[in-house]
C-alpha positions in Angstrom: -105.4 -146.0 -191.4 -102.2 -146.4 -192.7 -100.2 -150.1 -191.6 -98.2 -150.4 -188.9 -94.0 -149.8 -190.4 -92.5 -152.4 -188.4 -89.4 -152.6 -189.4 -89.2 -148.4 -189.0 -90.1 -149.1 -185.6 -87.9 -151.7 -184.8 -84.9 -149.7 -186.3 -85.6 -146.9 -183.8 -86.5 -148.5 -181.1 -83.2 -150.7 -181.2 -81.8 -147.4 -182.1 -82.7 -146.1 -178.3 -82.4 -149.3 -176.5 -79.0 -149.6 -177.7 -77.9 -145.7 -176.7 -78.9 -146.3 -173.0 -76.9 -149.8 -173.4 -73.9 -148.0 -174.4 -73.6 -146.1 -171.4 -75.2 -148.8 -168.7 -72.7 -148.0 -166.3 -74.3 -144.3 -165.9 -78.1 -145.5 -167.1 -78.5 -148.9 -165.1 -75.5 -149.2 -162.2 -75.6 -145.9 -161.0 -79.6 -146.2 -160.0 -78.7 -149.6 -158.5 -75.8 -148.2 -156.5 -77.9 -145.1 -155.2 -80.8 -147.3 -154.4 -78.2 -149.6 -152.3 -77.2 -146.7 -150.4 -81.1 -146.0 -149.3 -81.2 -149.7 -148.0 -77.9 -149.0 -146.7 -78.7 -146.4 -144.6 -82.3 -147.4 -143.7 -81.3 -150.7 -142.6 -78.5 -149.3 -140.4 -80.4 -146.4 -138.5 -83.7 -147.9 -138.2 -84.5 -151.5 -136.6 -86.3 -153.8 -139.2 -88.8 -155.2 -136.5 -90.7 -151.9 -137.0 -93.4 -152.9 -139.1 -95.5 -149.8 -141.6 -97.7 -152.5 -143.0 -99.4 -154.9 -140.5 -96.9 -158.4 -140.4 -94.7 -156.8 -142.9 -90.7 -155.5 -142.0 -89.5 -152.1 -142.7 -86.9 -153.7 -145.2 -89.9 -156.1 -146.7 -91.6 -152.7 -146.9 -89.2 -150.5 -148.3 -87.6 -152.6 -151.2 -90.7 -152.7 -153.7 -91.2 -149.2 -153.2 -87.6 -148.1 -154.2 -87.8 -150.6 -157.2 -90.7 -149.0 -158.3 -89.8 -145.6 -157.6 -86.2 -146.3 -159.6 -87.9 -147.5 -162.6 -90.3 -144.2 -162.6 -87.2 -142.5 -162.4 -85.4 -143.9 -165.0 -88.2 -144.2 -167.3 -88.7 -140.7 -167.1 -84.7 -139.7 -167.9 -84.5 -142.1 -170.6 -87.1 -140.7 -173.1 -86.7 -136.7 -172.0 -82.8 -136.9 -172.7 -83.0 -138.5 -175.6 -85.1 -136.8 -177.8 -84.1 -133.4 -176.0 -80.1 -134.5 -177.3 -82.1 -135.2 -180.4 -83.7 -132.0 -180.6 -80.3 -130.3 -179.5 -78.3 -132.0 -182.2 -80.8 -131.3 -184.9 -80.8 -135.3 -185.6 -85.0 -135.3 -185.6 -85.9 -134.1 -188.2 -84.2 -136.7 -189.7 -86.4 -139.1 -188.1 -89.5 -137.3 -188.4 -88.4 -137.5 -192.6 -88.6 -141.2 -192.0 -91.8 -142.9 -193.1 -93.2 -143.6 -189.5 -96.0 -142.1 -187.8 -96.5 -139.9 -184.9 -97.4 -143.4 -183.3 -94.3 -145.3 -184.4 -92.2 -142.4 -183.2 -93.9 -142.1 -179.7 -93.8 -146.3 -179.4 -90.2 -146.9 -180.0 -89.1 -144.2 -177.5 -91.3 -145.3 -174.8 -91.1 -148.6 -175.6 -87.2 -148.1 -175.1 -88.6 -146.4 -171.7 -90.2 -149.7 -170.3 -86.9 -151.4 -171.1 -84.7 -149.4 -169.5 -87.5 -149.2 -166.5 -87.7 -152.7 -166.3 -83.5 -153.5 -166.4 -83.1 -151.0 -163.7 -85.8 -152.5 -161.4 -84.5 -156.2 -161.8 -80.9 -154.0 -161.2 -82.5 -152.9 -157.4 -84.6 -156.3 -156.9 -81.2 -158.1 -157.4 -79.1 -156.4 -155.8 -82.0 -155.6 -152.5 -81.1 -159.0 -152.0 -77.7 -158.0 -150.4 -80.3 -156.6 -147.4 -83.1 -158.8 -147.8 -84.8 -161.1 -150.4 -88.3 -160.3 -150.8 -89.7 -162.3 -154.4 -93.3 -161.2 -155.7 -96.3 -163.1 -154.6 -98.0 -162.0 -157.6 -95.5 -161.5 -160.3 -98.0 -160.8 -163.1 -99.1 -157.7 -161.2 -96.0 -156.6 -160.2 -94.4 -156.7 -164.2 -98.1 -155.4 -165.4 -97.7 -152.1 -163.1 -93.6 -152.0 -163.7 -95.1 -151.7 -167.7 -97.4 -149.0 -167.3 -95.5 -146.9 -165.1 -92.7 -147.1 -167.1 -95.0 -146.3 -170.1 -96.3 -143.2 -167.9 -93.4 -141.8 -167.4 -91.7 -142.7 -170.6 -94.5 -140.3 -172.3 -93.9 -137.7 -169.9 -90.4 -137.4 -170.2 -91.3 -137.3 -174.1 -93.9 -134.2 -173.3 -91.0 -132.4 -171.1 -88.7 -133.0 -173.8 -91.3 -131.5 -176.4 -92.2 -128.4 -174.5 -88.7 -127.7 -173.2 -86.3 -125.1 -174.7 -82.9 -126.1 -172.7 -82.1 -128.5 -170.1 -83.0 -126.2 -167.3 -86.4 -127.1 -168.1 -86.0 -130.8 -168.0 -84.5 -130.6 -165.2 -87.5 -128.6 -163.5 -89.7 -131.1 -164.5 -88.0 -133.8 -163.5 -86.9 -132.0 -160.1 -90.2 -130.1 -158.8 -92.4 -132.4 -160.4 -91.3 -136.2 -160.7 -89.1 -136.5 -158.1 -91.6 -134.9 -155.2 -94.1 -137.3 -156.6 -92.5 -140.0 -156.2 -90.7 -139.2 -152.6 -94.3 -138.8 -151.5 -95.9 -141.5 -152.7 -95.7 -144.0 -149.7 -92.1 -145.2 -150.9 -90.7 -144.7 -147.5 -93.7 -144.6 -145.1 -97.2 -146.0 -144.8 -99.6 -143.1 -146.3 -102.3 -144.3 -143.4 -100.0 -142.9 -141.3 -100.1 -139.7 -142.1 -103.1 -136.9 -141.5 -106.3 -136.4 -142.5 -105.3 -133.6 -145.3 -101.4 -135.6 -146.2 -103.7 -138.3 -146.9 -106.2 -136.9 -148.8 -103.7 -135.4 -151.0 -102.1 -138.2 -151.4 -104.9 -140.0 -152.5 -104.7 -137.7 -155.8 -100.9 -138.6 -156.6 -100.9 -141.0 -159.2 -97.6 -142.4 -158.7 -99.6 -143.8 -154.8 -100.7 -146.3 -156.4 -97.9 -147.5 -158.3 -96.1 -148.2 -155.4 -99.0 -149.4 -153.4 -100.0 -152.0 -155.9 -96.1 -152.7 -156.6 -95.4 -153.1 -152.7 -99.2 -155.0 -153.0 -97.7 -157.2 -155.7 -94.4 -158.4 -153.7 -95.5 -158.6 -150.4 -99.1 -159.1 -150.4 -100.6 -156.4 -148.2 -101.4 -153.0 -149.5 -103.6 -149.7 -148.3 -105.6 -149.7 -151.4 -107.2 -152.4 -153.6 -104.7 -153.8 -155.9 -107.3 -153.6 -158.7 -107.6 -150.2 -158.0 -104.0 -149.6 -158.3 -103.7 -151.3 -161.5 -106.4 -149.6 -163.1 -105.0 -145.7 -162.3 -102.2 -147.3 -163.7 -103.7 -147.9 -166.9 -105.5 -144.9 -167.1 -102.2 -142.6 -165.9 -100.1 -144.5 -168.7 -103.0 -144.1 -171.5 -103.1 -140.0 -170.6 -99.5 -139.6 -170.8 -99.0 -141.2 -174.1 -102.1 -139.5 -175.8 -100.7 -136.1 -174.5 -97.3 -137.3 -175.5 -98.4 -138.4 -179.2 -100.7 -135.1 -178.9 -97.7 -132.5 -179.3 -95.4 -135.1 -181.3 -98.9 -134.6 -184.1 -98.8 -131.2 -183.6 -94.6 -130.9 -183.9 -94.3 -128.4 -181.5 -90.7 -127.7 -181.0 -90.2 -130.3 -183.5 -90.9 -129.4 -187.3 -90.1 -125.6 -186.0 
């Protein structure tokens, strides 16, 4: 096996943390400022004694979920953009010339993913706090399942940026696919609520438990075992990067 190129990693991962950074006003404030209008209008049209969890508020209940649900999202729009604008511009195969891996490569831009993931969650936490305050009881859990989802979806937005062939498709995947996963994932209602078949279905949605172990991690009261949680999370997050390194090895769309 060959050894790890650092510094060709660090180059292009600074490389994409530093192209989102450029443009925070549309990467990180706009997802804060959409997420304030959710808690805007939640907390003005429905009364915060009514409780999803047992002992826990609808406002206590809804922040981690939206958090968790903007870093998914963001994660997601980060990677697929940028190496579809890459792929556009003709500017990879430049990269791919350099003397990094398939590994390297698919590292830097999702590493870039959970940084951009994790500023845009601490962007929502902080500014939730206009509405209500609600800090982590277990902080370790809540930054270990911010990681992997942001790693998950990172990877994914690498494999729709891979497969696509214009931004129609990205935007497909991102609008029938990420975005109804993560609307029905428990972000705005109590799965246990729901019947029989909503619930079993739900039960296969990966991105349930994210935001039951990320509501789990602030609040302290969740549907499923946070264990549980965390380890789908692992397992989602390992998938989507092997499929993700998968085509970057094969250079589908890539070396073409």
């Amino acid at each position: 096996m060959n050894d790890f190129n650092l510094p060709g990693f660090y180059t292009l991962f600074a490389r994409e943390v530093w192209r989102f950074l450029k443009v925070s006003i549309q990467t990180i404030l706009t997802p804060v400022v959409t997420v304030m209008l959710y808690l805007l209008i939640f907390s003005s049209v429905i009364a915060n004694s009514r409780q999803m969890l047992p002992g826990v508020d609808f406002l206590n209940f809804l922040v981690p979920g939206l958090i968790i649900m903007a870093i998914l999202q963001n994660a997601f729009a980060n990677s697929s953009s940028s190496l579809f604008q890459s792929r556009l511009n003709g500017n990879v195969t430049f990269v791919l010339l350099a003397p990094i891996s398939d590994f390297e490569f698919c590292l830097a831009f999702v590493g870039a993913s959970v940084v951009r993931g994790l500023c845009v969650g601490c962007g929502v936490w902080l500014a939730a706090g206009c509405f209500v305050w609600v800090p982590p009881v277990r902080p370790l859990l809540a930054l270990a399942l911010a990681v992997t989802a942001s790693i998950a979806l990172g990877s994914l937005g690498l494999v729709s940026a891979i497969i696509a062939d214009k931004w129609d498709h990205i935007a497909a995947f991102q609008n029938f696919v990420i975005v109804p996963f993560s609307f029905l994932s428990g972000v705005f209602f109590a799965v246990s609520k729901l019947p029989l078949f909503w619930r079993r279905v739900s039960l296969g949605n990966p991105f349930y438990y994210l935001v039951d172990g990320f509501r789990a991690a602030f609040v302290g009261v969740s549907e499923m075992p946070p264990g549980l949680s965390l380890a789908v999370a692992v397992v989602f997050s390992l998938l989507s990067f092997a499929w993700a390194l998968r085509l970057l090895h094969k250079g589908s769309n890539l070396r073409a």
